[in-house]
C-alpha positions in Angstrom: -0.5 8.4 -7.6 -0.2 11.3 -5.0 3.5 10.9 -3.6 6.4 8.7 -4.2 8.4 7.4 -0.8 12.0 7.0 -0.5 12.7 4.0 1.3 16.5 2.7 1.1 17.3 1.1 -2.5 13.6 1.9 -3.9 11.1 4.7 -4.5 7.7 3.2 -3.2 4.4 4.5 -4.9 1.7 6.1 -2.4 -2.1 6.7 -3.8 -4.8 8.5 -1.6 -8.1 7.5 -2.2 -11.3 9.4 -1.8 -14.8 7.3 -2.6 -15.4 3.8 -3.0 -14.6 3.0 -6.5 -10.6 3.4 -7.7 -8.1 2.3 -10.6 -5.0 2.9 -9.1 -4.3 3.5 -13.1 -1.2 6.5 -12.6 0.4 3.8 -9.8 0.0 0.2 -11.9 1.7 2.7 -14.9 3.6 3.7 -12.7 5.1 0.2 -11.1 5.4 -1.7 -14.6 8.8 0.7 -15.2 9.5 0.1 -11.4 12.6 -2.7 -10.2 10.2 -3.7 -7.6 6.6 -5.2 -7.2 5.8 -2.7 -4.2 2.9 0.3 -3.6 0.7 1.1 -0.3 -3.0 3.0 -0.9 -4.1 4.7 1.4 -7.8 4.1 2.4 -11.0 4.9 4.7 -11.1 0.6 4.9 -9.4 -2.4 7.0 -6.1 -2.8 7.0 -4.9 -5.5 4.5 -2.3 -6.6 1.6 -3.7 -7.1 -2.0 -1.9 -8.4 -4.9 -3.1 -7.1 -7.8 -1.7 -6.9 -11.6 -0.7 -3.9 -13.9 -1.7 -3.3 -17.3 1.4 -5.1 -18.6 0.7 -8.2 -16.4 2.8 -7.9 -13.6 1.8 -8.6 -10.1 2.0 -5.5 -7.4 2.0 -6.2 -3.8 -0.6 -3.4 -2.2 -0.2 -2.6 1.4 -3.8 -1.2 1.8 -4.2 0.9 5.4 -6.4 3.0 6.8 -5.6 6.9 6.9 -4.7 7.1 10.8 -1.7 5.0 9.9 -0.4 7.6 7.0 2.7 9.0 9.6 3.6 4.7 9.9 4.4 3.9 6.5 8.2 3.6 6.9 7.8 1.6 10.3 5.1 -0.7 8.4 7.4 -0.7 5.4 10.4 -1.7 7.9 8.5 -5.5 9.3 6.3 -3.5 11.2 3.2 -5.0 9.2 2.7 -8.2 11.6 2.8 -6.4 14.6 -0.3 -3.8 13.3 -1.7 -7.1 11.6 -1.7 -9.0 14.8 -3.1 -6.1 16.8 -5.7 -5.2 14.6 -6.7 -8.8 14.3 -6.7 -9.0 18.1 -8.8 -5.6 18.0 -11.8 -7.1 15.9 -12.1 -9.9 18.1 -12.9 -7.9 20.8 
């Protein structure tokens, strides 16, 4: 895990990756003592949401996106997701 985000009433995990293979072991450790179900990676891939499980068995919601959209995370975090969903959708159509 490289940062955690405050976002009102929760402290969202962040994890940079670098290469094509990853764990995300230090963030699932990290979300099975966590309230919440909640982490965003952030990638040199498609945007997209994962769910994925810790080692303890619980299910994590992963909002994957792409580097460029670092600076967005609290407007994505906010509802902001369909509106980059639908134009990146609309985007690999054309």
């Amino acid at each position: 895990m490289d940062y955690l985000l405050s976002f009102p009433g929760n402290i969202v995990p962040v994890e940079g990756i670098c290469g094509a293979t990853f764990t995300l072991r230090s963030l699932l450790l990290l979300i099975d003592i966590l309230p919440h179900r909640f982490a965003v990676r952030l990638y040199a891939d498609a945007l997209k949401k994962d769910t994925i499980q810790t080692p303890l068995g619980k299910p994590v919601h992963v909002m994957n996106l792409p580097y460029f959209l670092q600076e967005k995370i609290k407007i994505i975090l906010n509802g902001g997701w369909r509106k980059l969903s639908h134009y990146f959708s609309l985007v690999i159509l054309l």
